[in-house]
DOVO-569749 format. One record per residue (C-alpha): z, x, y; residue number from 0. Coordinates in pm, 1 decimal. Layout:
% DOVO-569749
- Z;X;Y;NUM
...
% end
This chain:
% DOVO-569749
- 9414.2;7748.1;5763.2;0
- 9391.4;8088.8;5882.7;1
- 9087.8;7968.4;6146.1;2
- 9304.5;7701.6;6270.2;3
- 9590.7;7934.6;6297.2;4
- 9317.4;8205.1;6431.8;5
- 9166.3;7947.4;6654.9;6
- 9558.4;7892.3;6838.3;7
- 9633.2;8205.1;6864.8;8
- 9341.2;8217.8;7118.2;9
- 9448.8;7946.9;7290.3;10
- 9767.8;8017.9;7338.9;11
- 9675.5;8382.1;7472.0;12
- 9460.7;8259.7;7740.1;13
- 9747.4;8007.3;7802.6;14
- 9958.8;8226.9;7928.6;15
- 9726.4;8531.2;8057.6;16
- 9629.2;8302.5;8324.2;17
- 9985.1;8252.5;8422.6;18
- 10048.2;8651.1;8377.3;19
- 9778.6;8751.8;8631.4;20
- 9952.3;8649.5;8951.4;21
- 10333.7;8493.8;8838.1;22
- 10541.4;8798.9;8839.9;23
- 10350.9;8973.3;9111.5;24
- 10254.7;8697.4;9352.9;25
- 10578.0;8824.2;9579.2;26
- 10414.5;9114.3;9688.1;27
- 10109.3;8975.7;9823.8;28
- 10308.5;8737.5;10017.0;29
- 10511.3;8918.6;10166.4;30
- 10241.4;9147.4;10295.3;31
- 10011.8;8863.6;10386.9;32
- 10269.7;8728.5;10632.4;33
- 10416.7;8482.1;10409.4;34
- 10745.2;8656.9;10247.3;35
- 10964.6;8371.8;10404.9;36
- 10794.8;8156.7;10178.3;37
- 10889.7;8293.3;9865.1;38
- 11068.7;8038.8;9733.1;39
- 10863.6;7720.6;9826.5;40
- 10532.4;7907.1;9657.7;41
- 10761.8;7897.1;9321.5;42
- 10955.7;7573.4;9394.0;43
- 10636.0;7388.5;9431.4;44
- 10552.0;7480.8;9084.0;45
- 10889.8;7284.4;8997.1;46
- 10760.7;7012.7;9215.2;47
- 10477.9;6971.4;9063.3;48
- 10617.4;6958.2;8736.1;49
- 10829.9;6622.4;8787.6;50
- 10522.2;6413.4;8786.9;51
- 10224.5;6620.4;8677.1;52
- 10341.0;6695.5;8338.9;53
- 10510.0;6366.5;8252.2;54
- 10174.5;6239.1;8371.3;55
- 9958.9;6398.3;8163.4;56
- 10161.2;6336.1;7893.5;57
- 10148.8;5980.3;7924.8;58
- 9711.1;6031.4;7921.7;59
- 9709.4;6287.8;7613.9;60
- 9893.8;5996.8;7418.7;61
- 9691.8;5704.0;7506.6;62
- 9371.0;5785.0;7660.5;63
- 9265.0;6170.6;7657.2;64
- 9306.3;6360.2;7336.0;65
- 9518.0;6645.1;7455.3;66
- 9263.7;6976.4;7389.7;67
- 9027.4;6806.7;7609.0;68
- 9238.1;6725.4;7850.1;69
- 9394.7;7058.3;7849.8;70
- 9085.7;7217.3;7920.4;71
- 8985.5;7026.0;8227.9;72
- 9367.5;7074.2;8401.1;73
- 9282.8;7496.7;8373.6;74
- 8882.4;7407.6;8523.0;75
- 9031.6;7249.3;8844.6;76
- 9352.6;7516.4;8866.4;77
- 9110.6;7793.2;8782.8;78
- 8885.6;7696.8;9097.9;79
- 9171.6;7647.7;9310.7;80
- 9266.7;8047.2;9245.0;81
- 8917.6;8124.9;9308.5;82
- 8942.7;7973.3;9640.4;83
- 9272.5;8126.0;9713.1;84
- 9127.9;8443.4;9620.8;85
- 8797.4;8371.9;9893.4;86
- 9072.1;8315.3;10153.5;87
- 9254.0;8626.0;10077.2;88
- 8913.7;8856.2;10090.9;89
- 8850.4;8684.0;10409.6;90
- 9150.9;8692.3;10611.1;91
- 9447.8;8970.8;10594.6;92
- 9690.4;8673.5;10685.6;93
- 9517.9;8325.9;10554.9;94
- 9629.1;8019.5;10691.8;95
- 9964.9;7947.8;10580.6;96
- 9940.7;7540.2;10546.1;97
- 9547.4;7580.6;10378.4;98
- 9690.7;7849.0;10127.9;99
- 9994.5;7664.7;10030.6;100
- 9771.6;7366.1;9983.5;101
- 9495.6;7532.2;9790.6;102
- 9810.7;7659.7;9534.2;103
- 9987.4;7349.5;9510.5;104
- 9657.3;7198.9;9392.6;105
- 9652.0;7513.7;9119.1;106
- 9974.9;7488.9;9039.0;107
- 9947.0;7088.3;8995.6;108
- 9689.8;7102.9;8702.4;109
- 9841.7;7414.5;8563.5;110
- 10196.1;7336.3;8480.1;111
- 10078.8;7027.3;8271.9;112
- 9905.9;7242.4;8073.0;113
- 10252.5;7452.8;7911.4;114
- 10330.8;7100.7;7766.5;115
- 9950.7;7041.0;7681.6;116
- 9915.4;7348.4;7495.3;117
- 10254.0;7239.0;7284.0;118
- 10088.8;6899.3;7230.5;119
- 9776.2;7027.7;7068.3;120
- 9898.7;7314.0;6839.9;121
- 10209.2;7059.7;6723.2;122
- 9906.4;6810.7;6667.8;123
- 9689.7;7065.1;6514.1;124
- 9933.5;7208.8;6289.2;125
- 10076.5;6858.9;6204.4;126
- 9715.8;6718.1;6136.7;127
- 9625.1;7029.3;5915.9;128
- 9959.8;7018.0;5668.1;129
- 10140.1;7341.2;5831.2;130
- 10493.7;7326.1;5932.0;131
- 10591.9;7375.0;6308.2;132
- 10886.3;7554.3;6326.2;133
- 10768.2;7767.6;6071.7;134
- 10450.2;7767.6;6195.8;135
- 10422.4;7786.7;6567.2;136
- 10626.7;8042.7;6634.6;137
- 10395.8;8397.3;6518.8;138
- 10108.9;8125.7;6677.3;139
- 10297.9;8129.4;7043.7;140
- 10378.5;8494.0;7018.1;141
- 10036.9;8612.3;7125.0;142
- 10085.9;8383.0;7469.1;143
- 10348.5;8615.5;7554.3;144
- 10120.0;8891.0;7430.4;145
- 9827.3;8707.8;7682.0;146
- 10097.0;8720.8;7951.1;147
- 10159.4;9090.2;7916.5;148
- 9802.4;9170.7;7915.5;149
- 9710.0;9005.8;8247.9;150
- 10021.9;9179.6;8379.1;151
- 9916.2;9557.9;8270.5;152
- 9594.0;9434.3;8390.3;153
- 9691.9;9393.1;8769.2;154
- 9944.1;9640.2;8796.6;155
- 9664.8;9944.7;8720.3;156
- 9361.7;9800.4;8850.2;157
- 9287.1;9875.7;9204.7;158
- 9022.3;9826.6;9402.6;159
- 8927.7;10096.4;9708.7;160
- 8685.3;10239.8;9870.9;161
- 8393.8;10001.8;9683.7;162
- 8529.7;10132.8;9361.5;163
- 8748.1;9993.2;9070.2;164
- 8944.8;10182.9;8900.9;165
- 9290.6;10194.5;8689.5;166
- 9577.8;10333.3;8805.1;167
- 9965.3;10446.4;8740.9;168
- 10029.5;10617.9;9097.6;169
- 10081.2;10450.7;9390.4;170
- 9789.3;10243.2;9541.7;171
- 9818.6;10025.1;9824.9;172
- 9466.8;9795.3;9655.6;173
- 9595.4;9763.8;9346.4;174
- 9581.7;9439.5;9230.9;175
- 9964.5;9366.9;9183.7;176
- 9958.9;9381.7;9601.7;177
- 9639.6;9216.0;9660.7;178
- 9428.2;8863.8;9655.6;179
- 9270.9;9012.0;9348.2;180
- 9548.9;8872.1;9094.6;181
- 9409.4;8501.4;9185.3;182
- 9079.4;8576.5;9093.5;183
- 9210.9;8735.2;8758.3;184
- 9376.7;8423.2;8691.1;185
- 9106.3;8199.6;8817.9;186
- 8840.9;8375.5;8564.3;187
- 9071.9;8332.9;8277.7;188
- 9153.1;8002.2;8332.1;189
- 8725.0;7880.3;8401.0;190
- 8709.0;8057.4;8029.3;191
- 8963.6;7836.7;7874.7;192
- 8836.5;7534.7;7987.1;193
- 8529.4;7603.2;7782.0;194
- 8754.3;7756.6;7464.5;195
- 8925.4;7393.4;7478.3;196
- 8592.0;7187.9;7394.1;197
- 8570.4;7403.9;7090.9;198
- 8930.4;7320.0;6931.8;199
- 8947.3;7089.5;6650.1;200
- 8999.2;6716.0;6765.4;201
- 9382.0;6564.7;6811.4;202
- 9286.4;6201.3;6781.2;203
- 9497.3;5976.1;6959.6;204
- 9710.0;5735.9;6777.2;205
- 9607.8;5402.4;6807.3;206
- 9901.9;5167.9;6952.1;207
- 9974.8;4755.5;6909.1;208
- 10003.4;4538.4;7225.0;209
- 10277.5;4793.1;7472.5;210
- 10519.7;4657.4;7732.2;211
- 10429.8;4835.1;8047.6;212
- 10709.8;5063.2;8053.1;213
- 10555.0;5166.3;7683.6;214
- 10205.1;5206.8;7854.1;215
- 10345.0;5408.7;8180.0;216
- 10525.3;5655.4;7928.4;217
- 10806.0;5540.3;8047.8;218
- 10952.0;5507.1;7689.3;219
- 11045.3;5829.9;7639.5;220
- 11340.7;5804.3;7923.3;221
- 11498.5;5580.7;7647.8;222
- 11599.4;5892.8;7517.6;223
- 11872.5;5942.3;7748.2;224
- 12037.1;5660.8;7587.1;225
- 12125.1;5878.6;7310.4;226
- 12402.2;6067.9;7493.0;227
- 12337.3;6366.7;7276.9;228
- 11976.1;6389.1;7429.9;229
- 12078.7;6299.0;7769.7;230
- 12349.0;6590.5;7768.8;231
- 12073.5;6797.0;7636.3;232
- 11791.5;6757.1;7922.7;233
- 12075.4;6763.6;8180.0;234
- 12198.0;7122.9;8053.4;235
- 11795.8;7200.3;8029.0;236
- 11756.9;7113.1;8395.5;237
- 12104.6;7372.9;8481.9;238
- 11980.6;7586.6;8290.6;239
- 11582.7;7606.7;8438.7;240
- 11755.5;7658.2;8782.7;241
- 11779.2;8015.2;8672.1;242
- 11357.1;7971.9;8563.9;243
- 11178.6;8118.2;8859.9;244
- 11460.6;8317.8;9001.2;245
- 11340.6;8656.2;8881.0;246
- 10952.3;8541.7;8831.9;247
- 10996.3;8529.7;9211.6;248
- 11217.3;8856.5;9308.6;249
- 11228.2;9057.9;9067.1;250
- 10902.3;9305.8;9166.3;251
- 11007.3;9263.8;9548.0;252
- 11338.3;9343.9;9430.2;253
- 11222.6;9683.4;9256.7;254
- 10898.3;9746.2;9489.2;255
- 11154.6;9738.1;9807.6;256
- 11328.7;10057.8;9665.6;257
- 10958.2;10239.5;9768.7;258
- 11144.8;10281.9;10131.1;259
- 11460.7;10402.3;10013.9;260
- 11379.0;10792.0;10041.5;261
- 11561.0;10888.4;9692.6;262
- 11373.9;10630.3;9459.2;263
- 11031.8;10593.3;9660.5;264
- 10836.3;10856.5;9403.8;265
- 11034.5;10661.3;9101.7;266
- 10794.3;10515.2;8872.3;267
- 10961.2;10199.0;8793.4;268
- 10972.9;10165.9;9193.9;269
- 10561.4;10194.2;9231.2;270
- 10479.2;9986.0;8885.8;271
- 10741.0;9676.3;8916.9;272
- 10468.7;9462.6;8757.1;273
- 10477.3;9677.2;8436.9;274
- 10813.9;9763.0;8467.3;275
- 10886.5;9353.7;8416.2;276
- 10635.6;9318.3;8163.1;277
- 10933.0;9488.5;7953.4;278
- 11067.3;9119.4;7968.2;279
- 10751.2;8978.5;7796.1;280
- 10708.9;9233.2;7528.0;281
- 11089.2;9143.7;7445.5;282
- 11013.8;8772.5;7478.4;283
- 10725.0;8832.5;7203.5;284
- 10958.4;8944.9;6926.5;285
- 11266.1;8721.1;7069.2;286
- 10992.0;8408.7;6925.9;287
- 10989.4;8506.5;6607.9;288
- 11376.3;8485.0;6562.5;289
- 11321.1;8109.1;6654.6;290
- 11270.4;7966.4;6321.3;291
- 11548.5;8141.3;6192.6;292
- 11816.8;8101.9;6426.2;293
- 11732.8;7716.7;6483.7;294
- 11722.0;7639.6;6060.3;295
- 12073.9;7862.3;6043.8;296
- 12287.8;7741.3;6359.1;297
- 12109.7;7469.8;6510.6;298
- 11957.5;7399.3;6881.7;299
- 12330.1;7430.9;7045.4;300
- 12427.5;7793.0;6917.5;301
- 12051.9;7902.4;7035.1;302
- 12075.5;7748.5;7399.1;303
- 12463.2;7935.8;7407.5;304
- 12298.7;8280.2;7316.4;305
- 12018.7;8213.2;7569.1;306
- 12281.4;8099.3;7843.9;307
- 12442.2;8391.1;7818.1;308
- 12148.4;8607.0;7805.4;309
- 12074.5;8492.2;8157.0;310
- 12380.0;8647.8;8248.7;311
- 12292.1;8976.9;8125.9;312
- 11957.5;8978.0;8291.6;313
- 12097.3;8896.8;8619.5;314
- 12414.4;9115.2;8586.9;315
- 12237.5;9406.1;8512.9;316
- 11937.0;9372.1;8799.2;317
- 12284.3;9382.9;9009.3;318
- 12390.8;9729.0;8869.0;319
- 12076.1;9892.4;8839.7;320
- 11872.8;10104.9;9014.3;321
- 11489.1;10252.3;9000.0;322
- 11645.3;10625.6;8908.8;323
- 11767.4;10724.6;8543.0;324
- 12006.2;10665.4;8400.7;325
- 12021.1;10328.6;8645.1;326
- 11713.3;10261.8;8530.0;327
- 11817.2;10190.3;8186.5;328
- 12017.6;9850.9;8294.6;329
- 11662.5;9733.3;8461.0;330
- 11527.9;9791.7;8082.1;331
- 11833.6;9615.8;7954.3;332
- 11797.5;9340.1;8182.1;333
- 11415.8;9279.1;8074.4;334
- 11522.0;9311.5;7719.0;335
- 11739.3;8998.4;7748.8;336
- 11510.9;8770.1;7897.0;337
- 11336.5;8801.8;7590.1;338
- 11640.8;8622.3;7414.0;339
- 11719.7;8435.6;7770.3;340
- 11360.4;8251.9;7790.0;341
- 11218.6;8204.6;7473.1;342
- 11583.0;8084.4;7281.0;343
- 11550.0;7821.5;7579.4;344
- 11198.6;7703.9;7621.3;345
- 11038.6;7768.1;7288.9;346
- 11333.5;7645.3;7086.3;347
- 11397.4;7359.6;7354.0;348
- 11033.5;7226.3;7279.4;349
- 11063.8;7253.5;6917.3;350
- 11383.0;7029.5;6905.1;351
- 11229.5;6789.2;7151.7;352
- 10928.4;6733.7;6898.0;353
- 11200.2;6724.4;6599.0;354
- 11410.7;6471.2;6784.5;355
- 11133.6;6214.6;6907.7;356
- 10892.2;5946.9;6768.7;357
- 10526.3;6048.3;6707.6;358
- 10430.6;5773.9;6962.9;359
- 10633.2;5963.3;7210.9;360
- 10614.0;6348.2;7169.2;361
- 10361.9;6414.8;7427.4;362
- 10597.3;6199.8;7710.7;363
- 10885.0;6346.4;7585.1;364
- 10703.0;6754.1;7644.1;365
- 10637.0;6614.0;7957.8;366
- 11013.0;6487.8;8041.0;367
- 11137.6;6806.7;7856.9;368
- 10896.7;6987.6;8142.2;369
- 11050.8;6767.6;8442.6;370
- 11438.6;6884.5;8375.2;371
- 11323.9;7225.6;8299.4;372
- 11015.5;7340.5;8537.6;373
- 11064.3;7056.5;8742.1;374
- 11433.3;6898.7;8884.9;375
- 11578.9;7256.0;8709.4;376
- 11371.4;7498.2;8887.8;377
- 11232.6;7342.1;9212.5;378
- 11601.5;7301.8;9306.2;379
- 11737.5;7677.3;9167.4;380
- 11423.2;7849.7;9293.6;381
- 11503.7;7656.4;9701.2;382
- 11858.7;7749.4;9655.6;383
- 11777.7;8142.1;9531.1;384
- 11569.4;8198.5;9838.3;385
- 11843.3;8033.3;10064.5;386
- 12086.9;8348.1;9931.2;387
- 11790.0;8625.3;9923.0;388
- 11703.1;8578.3;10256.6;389
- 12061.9;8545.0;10350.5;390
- 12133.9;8873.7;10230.6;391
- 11810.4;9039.9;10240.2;392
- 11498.3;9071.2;10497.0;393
- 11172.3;9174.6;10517.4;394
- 11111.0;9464.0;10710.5;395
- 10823.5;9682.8;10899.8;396
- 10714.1;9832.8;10551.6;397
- 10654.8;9511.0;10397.9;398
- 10978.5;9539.9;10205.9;399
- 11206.3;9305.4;10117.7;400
- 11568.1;9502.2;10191.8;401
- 11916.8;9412.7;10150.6;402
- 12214.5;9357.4;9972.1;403
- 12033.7;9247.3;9651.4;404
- 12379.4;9321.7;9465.6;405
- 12571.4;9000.9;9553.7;406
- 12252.6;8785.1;9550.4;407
- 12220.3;8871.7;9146.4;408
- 12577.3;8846.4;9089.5;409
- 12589.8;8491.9;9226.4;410
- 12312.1;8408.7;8981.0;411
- 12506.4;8581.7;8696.0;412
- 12832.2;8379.9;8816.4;413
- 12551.0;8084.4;8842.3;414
- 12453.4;8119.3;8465.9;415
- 12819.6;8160.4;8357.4;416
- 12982.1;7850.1;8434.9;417
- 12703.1;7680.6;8273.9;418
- 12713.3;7885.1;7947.2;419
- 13092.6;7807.4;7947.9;420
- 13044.3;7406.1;8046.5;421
- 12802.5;7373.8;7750.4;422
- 12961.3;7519.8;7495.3;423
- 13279.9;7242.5;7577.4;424
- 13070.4;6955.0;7663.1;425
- 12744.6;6934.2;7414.8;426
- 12811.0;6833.5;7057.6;427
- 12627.6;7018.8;6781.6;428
- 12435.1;6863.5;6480.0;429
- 12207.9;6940.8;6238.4;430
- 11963.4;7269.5;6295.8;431
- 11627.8;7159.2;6379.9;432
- 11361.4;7075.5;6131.1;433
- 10996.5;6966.4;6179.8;434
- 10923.2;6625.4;6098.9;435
% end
C-alpha cells in the first residue's frame, strides 16, 4: 500500500508543478510582452476550456480510455504546446498576439482535463486497492500543492543573464517569474509526466450493458441536477469559482506594480511576488489535511461556508495591505486564507461529488463538477475581474500595472460576501461526506 500511496504522491506533485511554473506568474510576462490588456482572456480561456474539455474527457476515461493513460497523453500535447510558447517568446520580445493565444488555448485545453483526471485515477486507485478516500487522499493531494510551490520558488529565483543561470532573491529583470522561461519549466514537467502515467497501476474501465445515447455521451451525469440538493450545489460551485482565477491572475502584478512606487520599490515582497504568493500554497498544503476532518464532523455545507468566507478575507486584506511592514502582514494573512478559501472548496467539493454519484458516473460527474467550477464559474468571474482592473488600473511606461487596486479587491470581497450569506439561507445540509 505504501507504493501505491508512494506511487500518487508522485503523480500528484508533477500534477500540479506543471501548473505552478507559469499560473501565478504568467501576468508579468504579459504585461511586458505587450499583452497586459489581455490578462483576463489568457485566464478565462482556461475556464473556457473547461466547459467541454473536462466533461469530455470524462466521458472517454469511463468508457473507452482508462483514465492514467489518458491522463498522461492530455500533459504530452499541453507540455509541447508550452514548449512552443516558450520558442515564440525566445524569438520575439512581443510574439504574435493571435499565434500565442492560440498556442495556450491548445495547452490549456489538454491541461485542465487533467485536475479531474488526476482525481479519477487516485479515487480509482485507492478504491481498487481497499484504501478509503477521504481518509486517504487527502496527505496523497498534499504534495500537489507541495509540487505547486516548488515550480513557483523555482521561477521566482532562477534567472537567466548574460549566458548564465543562476538563482536569485534581488531584483533581476531575466528571472524567470518575468520571462518566456516559466513555459518551458512547465512544458518539461509536463513531457515527464506523460511518461510517469504509463507506469501507474491500471484503472480498468467498467464494463457497461446496452446505453441510451445520452448514457454513452456522458450526458447522464446532468441527471444530477434533478436532485435539487445537487443542483443548488454546482450552482453555488460555479458563484463561488468566479472568485477562482481572480488572484491567480493579479495578484503578482498587483504586488510587482508597487516596484515604481518610490517607498516600497527596494521591499522584498515587492521584487519576489511569485514567492511572496507561494505563502498561499504552503497554507493550502496543511488547509488539505483538515479535509477529512471537517467534512466527517460538519458535513460539505459548513466546509463550503468557511471557505466562502475565507475568500473574503483574502480579498479584503490584498485591499488593506501594502509591500512595507507592518502592511505587509495582511498580504501574509491574505495568502494564509486561501489555504482554507481553495482547498475547503475544490478538494472537499470533489470528494463529495465522488460520495454523492454512481460508480458508472464519477468520472462525468469530475468533469461537470470542473465545468461549474473552472469552467461557467471562472471564465465568467475572471472576464468580469479584468473589466474592473483595467477600469481602475493601467499599465504604464514601467511595465506596471498601477491604480486604484483598493476598490477593485473590495468589490471582490463584497463579491464573495453576498454569496457566503445566500448559501448559508438557501442550501440545505445533510449528512457529512463519507466514501463509498
Amino acid at each position: 500500500m505504501k507504493k501505491i500511496k508512494f506511487m500518487l504522491i508522485v503523480m500528484n506533485f508533477l500534477e500540479f508543478a506543471v501548473w505552478g511554473a507559469y499560473l501565478t506568474c504568467m501576468g508579468n510576462y504579459l504585461g511586458k510582452a505587450g499583452m497586459g490588456a489581455e490578462i483576463a482572456w489568457f485566464y478565462a480561456i482556461q475556464g473556457i476550456v473547461s466547459i467541454v474539455m473536462p466533461t469530455v474527457m470524462g466521458i472517454i476515461a469511463d468508457r473507452y480510455v482508462q483514465p492514467q493513460r489518458l491522463l498522461g497523453i492530455c500533459h504530452l500535447v499541453a507540455g509541447l504546446a508550452m514548449i512552443g510558447l516558450f520558442y515564440m517568446g525566445m524569438s520575439c520580445e512581443m510574439p504574435d498576439k493571435t499565434a500565442f493565444i492560440s498556442l495556450y488555448t491548445l495547452s490549456v485545453a489538454f491541461y485542465m482535463p487533467t485536475l479531474a483526471l488526476s482525481n479519477t485515477t487516485a479515487f480509482t486507485i485507492l478504491k481498487d486497492h481497499g484504501l478509503d478516500t477521504v481518509k486517504d487522499f487527502p496527505p496523497i493531494r498534499v504534495f500537489g500543492t507541495v509540487g505547486f510551490i516548488a515550480t513557483m520558488w523555482f521561477v521566482n529565483c532562477a534567472a537567466f543573464d548574460n549566458g548564465s543561470f543562476f538563482f536569485t532573491l534581488m531584483e533581476n529583470a531575466n528571472k524567470f517569474q518575468y520571462t518566456y522561461m516559466q513555459f518551458l519549466v512547465s512544458g518539461v514537467l509536463g513531457i515527464v509526466l506523460f511518461a510517469y502515467c504509463f507506469t501507474l497501476p491500471q484503472c480498468r474501465l467498467v464494463s457497461k450493458p446496452s446505453q441510451s445515447l445520452a448514457e454513452t455521451l456522458g450526458l447522464d451525469a446532468f441527471r444530477l441536477f434533478k436532485d435539487k440538493r445537487m443542483a443548488m450545489f454546482f450552482v453555488f460551485s460555479a458563484l463561488l469559482g468566479m472568485s477562482l482565477q481572480v488572484t491567480n491572475g493579479y495578484a503578482t502584478p498587483f504586488i510587482t506594480s508597487f516596484k515604481g512606487v518610490e517607498e516600497f520599490a527596494d521591499s522584498f515582497a515587492a521584487n519576489n511576488a511569485t514567492m511572496l504568493i507561494s505563502l498561499s500554497q504552503i497554507a493550502e498544503a496543511l488547509c488539505i489535511l483538515l479535509i477529512p476532518f471537517f467534512l466527517k464532523r460538519y458535513g460539505i455545507k459548513v466546509v463550503m461556508l468557511i471557505a466562502m468566507f475565507a475568500w473574503v478575507g483574502r480579498f479584503g486584506f490584498f485591499g488593506l495591505g501594502n509591500p512595507a511592514f507592518p502592511g505587509v502582514i495582511l498580504f501574509i494573512l491574505s495568502c494564509i486564507v486561501y489555504g482554507v478559501a481553495f482547498d475547503f472548496f475544490n478538494v472537499s467539493g470533489g470528494l463529495f461529488v465522488d460520495s454523492e454519484c454512481d460508480v458508472k458516473v464519477r468520472a462525468s460527474a469530475q468533469g461537470l463538477f470542473m465545468l461549474m467550477t473552472n469552467g461557467l464559474g471562472a471564465t465568467i468571474g475572471t472576464l468580469l475581474a479584468g473589466q474592473i482592473i483595467n477600469h481602475y488600473c493601467q499599465w504604464n511606461g514601467q511595465g506596471y500595472l498601477v491604480g486604484d487596486w483598493q476598490s477593485a479587491w473590495f468589490i471582490f470581497a463584497g463579491f464573495a460576501l453576498f454569496v457566503a450569506v445566500a448559501f448559508m439561507l438557501l442550501f440545505k445540509s445533510k449528512k457529512p461526506v463519507e466514501a463509498k
